[in-house]
FIVOSE-180752 format. One record per residue (C-alpha): x, y, z. Coordinates in pm, 1 decimal, m for minus. Example, Ala and Ser with C-alpha at 12.3 -4.5 7.8 and 13.67 -1.06 7.14 Angstrom:
BEGIN
east=1230.0, north=m450.0, up=780.0 $
east=1367.0, north=m106.0, up=714.0 $
//
This chain:
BEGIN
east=m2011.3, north=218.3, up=m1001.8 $
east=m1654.1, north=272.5, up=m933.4 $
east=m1365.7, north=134.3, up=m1122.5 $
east=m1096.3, north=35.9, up=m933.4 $
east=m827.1, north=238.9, up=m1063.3 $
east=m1011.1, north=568.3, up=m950.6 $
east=m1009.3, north=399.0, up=m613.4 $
east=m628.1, north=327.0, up=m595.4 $
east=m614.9, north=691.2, up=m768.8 $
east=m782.1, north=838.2, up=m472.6 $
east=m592.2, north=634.4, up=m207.1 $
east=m266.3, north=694.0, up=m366.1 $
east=m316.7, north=1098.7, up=m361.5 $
east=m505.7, north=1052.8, up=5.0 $
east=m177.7, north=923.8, up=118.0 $
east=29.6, north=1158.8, up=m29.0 $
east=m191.9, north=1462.8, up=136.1 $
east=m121.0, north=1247.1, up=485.6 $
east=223.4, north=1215.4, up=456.6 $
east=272.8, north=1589.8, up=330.3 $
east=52.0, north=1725.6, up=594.5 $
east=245.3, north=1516.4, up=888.2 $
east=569.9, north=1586.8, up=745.7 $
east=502.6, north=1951.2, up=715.7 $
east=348.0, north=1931.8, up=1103.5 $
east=721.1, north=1700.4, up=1217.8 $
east=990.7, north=1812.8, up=1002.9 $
east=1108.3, north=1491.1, up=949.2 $
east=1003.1, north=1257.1, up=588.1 $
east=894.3, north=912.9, up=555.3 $
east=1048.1, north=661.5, up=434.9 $
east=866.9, north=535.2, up=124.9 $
east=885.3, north=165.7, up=30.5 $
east=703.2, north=60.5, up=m290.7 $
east=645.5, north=m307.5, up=m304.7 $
east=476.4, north=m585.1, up=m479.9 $
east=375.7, north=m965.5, up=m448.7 $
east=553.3, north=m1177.2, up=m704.3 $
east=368.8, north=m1266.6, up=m983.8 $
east=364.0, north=m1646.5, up=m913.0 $
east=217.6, north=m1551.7, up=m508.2 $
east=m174.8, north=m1683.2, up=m467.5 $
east=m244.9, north=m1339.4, up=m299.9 $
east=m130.2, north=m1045.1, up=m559.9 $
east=m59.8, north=m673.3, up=m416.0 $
east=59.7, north=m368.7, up=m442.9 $
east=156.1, north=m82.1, up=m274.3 $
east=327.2, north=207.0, up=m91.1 $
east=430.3, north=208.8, up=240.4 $
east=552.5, north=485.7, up=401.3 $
east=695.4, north=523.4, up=806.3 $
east=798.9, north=789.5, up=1004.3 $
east=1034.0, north=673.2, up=1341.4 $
east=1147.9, north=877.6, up=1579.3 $
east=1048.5, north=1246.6, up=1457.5 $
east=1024.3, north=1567.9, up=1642.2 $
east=667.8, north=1550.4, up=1689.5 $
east=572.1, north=1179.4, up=1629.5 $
east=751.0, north=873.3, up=1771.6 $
east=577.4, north=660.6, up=1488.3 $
east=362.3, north=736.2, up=1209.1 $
east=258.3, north=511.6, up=913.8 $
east=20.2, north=440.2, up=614.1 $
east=m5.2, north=135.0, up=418.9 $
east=m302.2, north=164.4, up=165.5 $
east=m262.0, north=m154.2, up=m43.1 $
east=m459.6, north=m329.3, up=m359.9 $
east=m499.5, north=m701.3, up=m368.9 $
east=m640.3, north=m992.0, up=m543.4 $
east=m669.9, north=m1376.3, up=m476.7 $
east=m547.4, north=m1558.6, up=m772.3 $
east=m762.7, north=m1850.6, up=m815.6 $
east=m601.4, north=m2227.9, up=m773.6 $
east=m679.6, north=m2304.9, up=m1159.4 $
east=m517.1, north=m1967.3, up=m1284.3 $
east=m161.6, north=m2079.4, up=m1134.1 $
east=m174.1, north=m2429.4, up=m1244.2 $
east=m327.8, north=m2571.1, up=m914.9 $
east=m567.2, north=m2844.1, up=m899.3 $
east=m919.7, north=m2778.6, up=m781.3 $
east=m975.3, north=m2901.8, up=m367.0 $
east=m1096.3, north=m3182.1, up=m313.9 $
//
């Protein structure tokens, strides 16, 4: 079975390929925006987001591969539901 760092791996150099390929099709580069959920957010993430506006070839392009994780109630101090 898969870990999931060889997934996020894979994703991560899957993008890449898109956005090179596109690029190299347009002639115009994405913008890349790396972001992540503060640590004290109930839904953790991560990821790489990366647009193209307005290019020769494509009016839009984007990719937004992403990891996440629900922190559970108990782990950030919450009380259980009733």
């Amino acid at each position: 079975m898969f870990g999931v760092n060889p997934v996020r791996l894979y994703l991560a150099d899957l993008q890449q390929r898109i956005t090179s390929s596109i690029e190299s099709i347009d002639g115009t580069p994405f913008l890349v925006d790396a972001w992540s959920k503060a640590p004290d957010e109930p839904l953790q993430g991560q990821g790489v987001t990366c647009i193209l506006e307005n290019g020769s070839v494509f009016e839009r392009a984007g990719l937004r591969p992403f990891a996440c994780a629900r922190v559970s109630p108990a782990a950030i101090g919450d009380p259980a539901p009733t």
